[in-house]
C-alpha positions, 0 to 999 in steps of 0.5 A: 642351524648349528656351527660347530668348531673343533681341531682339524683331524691329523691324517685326515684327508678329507678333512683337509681337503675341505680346509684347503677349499675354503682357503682357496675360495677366499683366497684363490692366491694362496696355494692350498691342497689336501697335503700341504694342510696335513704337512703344515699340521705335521712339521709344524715347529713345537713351539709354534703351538700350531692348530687348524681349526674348523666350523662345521655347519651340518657336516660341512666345513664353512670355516677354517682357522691357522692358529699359532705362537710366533715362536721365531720372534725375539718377542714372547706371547705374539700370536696370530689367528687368521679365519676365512669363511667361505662367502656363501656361508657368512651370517652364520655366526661360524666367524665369531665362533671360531675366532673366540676359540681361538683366541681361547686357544692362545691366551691359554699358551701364554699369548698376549697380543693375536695379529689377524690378516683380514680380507680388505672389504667392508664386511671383513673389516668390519667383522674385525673393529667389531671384535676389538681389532686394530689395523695396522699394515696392508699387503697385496695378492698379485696375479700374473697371467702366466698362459696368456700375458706377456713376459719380459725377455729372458736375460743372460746374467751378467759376468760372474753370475751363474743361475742355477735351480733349487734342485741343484742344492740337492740335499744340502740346501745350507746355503738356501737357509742362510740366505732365506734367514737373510732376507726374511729377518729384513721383511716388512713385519710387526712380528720380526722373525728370526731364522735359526734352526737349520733342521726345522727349515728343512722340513718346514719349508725345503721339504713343504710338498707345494715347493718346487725345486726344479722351478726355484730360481737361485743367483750364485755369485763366486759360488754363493747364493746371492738372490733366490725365488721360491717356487710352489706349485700345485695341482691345478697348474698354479704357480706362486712366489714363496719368497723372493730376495737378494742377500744384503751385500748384492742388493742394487744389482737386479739379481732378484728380479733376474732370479724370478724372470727365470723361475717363470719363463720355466714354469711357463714352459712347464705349463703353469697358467697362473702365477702369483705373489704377495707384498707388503704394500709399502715394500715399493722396490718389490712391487716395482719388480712385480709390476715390470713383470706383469702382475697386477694386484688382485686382492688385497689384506689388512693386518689387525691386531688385539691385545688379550686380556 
């Protein structure tokens, strides 16, 4: 049997489809549709560098490959390459194959070091030390029964506090921006990322077809955004956590945890099963959030690195 690797093909809904199931059956954690692969290709930032890569086993797509330079961060040539294979098709060689084109692929734009997430099991990790990979850090999936499990009751804010919806920003989301830049500038990482083009946020992340505005939760202190939950939804009733934090000088106060209660007792009653979320393992005040909420660690992913060159 011959493995193919090429480019994932722009505008081609079929072929992002078949990109989006293998994510979701690696990964069932991270929302992916026929859409947003096509959306990510299209608003990805220039200098990003971005690329979806497939391998292809007699006219089906087993494997699939994001590609890309951290153009965001202050340090040059950082890339990444994260490759999934669909579990009934490993031992196929689709992996390596795919993964050498993309290393090609990035050594060719300049990068230096290619960071990988990479499943926690044996076979994963190992794939990985055997190509010359590192490990570094670990981050969870979480998964909250959103149909079934318990939630904590519905809290009023506090005196002064107002919550409002994403949807309430409308069109002029400036607000949402600085705060997002915020937090994500102070998220556990080994590539560091800066926020700071506005129009490219707007159409990255405000305007991403998963994001739900309606469900997006947002804590306004004296008229400002002081802590927020990003909610992204798809088609098959499926809700999760696109980011979740307070601006620094509002921390200590619960306004996060009050943000995301809020997001999910509306996407409850908007009739989402599922919820899920992600955290950096050594992110404990997240994870002590989550775990009051009722999510429980569903899957877990190790990041690796490999120096080119």
């Amino acid at each position: 049997m011959t493995v193919l690797v090429r480019a994932l093909r722009p505008g081609d809904k079929a072929d992002a489809e078949a990109f989006a199931v293998v994510r979701r059956a690696c990964v069932p954690a991270m929302l992916a549709t026929a859409d947003s692969v096509l959306f990510d290709l299209a608003h990805a930032h220039p200098g990003s560098r971005y690329r979806q890569l497939v391998a292809e086993a007699d006219g089906e797509i087993i494997g699939t490959a994001q590609v890309g330079i951290a153009y965001d961060s202050p340090e040059p040539g950082q890339g990444f390459a994260n490759v999934y294979v669909l579990p009934r098709r490993r031992g196929l060689g689709a992996g390596s194959l795919i993964l050498r084109t993309a290393e090609e692929y990035l050594a060719d734009e300049g990068a230096v070091t290619v960071f990988s997430w990479v499943l926690d099991d044996p076979a994963n990790l190992a794939f990985a030390a055997g190509r010359g990979y590192r490990s570094s850090r670990s981050a969870h999936f979480l998964r909250l029964d959103l149909a079934g499990g318990p939630l904590p009751p519905r809290q009023e804010p506090p005196a002064g506090v107002e919550l409002c919806s994403g949807a309430d920003f409308g069109d002029d989301p400036r607000a949402l921006f600085d705060l997002d830049a915020e937090t994500v500038a102070d998220e556990p990482s080994d590539v560091a990322a800066e926020f700071t083009d506005y129009e490219h946020w707007l159409g990255e992340t405000w305007n991403h077809p998963l994001v739900d505005r309606g469900l997006t939760s947002v804590a306004v202190v004296d008229g400002r955004p002081a802590a927020f939950t990003l909610a992204r939804t798809d088609d098959d009733a499926r809700y999760a956590s696109g980011m979740t934090g307070t601006a620094r000088a509002f921390r200590g106060r619960g306004l996060a945890k009050l943000a995301k209660n809020d997001s999910l007792h509306r996407a409850r009653a908007a009739g989402y099963k599922e919820a899920f979320t992600g955290n950096d393992a050594g992110n404990e005040p997240m994870l002590a959030i989550n775990k009051w909420f009722g999510y429980e660690i569903c899957a877990t992913e190790v990041r690796h690195v490999r120096d080119l060159g």
